[in-house]
C-alpha positions in Angstrom: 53.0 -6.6 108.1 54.4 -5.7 104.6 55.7 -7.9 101.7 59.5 -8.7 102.3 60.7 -6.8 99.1 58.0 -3.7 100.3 59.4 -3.5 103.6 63.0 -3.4 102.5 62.1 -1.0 100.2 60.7 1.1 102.4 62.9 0.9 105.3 65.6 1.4 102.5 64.5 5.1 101.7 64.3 5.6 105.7 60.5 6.0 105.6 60.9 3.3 108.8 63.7 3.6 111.2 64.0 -0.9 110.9 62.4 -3.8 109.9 62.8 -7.4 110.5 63.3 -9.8 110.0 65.8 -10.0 107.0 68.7 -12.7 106.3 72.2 -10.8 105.8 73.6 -10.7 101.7 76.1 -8.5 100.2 73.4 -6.8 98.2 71.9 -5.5 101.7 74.5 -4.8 103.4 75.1 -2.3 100.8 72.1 0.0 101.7 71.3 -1.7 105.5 73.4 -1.6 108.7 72.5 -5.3 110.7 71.9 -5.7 114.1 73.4 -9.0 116.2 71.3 -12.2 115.0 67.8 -12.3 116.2 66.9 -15.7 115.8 68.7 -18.9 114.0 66.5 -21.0 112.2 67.8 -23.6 109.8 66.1 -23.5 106.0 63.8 -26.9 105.3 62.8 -28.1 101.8 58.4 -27.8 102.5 57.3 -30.0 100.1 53.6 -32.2 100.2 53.9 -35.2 101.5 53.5 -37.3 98.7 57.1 -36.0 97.5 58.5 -36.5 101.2 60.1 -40.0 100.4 62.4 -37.9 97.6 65.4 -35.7 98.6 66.5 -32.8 96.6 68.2 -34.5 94.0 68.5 -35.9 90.2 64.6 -36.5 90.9 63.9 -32.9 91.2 64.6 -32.6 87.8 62.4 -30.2 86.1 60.5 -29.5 89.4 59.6 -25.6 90.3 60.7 -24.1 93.4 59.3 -21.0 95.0 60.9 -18.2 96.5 58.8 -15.0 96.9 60.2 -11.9 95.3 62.9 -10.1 98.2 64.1 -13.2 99.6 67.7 -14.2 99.6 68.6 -16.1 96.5 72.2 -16.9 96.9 72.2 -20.2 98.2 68.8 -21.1 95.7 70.7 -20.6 92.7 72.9 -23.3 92.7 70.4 -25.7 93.2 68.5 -24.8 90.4 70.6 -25.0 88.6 72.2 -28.5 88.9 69.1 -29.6 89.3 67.3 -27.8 86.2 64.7 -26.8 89.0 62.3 -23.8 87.7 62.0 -20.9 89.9 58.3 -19.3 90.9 58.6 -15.9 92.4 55.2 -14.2 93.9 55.0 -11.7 96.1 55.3 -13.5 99.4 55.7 -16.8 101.0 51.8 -17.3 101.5 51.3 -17.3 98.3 54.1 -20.2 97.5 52.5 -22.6 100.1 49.3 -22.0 98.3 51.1 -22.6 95.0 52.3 -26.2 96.6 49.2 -27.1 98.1 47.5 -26.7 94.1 50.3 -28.4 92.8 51.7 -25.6 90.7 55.2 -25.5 92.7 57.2 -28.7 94.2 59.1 -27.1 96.7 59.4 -24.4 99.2 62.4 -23.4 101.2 62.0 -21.5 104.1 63.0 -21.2 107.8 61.3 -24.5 109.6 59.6 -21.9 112.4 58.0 -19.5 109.2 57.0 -22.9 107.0 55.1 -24.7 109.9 53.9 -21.0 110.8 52.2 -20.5 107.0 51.1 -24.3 107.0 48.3 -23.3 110.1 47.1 -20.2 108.2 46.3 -22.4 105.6 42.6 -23.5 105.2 41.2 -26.8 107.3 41.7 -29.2 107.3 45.3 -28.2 107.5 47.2 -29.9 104.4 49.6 -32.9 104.3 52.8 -30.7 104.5 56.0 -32.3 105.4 59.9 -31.4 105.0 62.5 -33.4 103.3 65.1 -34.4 105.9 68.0 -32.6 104.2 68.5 -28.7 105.3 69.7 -25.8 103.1 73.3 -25.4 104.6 73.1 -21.4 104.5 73.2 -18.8 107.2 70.3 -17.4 105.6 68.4 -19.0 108.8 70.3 -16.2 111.2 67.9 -13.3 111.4 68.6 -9.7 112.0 66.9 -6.0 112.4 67.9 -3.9 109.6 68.2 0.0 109.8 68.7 1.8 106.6 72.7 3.0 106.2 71.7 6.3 105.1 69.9 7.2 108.3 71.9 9.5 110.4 70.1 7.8 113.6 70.6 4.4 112.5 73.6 3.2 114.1 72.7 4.7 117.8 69.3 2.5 117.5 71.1 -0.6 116.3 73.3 0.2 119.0 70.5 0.2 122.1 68.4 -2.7 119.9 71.8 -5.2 120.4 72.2 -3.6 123.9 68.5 -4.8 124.5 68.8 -7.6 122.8 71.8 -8.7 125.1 69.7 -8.0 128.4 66.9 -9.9 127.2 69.0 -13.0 126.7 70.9 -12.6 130.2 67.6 -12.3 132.0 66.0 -15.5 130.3 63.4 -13.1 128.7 64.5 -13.8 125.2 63.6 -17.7 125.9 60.3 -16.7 126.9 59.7 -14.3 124.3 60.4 -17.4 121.5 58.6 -19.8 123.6 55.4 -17.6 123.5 55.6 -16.6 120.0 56.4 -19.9 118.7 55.1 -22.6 120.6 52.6 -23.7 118.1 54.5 -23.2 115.1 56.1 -26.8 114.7 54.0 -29.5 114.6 
């Protein structure tokens, strides 16, 4: 496991054949070819649970937000800006949730299954964590392998990765695969 912005970077100057997994922008698909989506997972506001009772709004006036450094900001920047929100960007999204747990950010968008995910590798007793009922309307929660566009072999593996990826679904695999890997990651 890499940093988001490492692994793109990397996967960018073909030192991997893919990574994943990356929300589709216009910047990447500049330099990345996609594969067919992955996994959907709709983007929640984590916030503590003392802030739970208010929704992203005039209240989050002057709040800071944290989005690590490589992660979409396309549907973020609007809100920050009606809202005058600050933004916080480390180096990945470990490091936000441990920003929100010591009250130096407010709020944390991120995919519900990756949030509840980084909320267990916290340290126990696990923290009051909860999500503010409104979603980010994006498609940033539709997931993809990315293969870098300058690789002459990309295209044949995104090719046989969707072809795969098909099979898995017909066969029921795919459900089993998600149930196994994320079964714990909600509360």
């Amino acid at each position: 496991m890499l940093p988001w912005a490492r692994g793109q970077l990397l996967t960018k100057q073909a030192r991997y054949h893919a990574t994943f997994p990356y929300s589709k922008n216009a910047e990447r698909e500049q330099d990345f070819l996609y594969s067919d989506v992955i996994l959907h997972s709709d983007i929640f506001f984590f916030v503590r649970t003392e802030d739970a009772s208010h929704d992203l709004g005039p209240t989050w006036k002057n709040k800071i937000l944290c989005r690590p450094v490589g992660y979409v900001m396309d549907n973020i920047q609007p809100l920050l800006d009606r809202y005058q929100i600050s933004l916080e960007r480390p180096y990945d999204i470990s490091a936000c949730f441990k920003l929100l747990m010591n009250h130096r950010v407010d709020v944390v968008p991120i995919q519900d299954i990756v949030g509840w995910n980084e909320v267990r590798q916290l340290p126990a007793p696990h923290p009051d964590v909860a999500v503010l009922h409104s979603t980010l309307n994006t498609t940033e929660g539709d997931l993809y392998l990315i293969a870098p566009r300058k690789s002459a072999s990309s295209p044949l593996l995104i090719k046989r990765f969707n072809q795969t990826l098909q099979l898995f679904r017909q066969s029921g695999r795919y459900k089993m695969l998600l149930k196994d890997l994320f079964m714990h990651s909600v509360p």
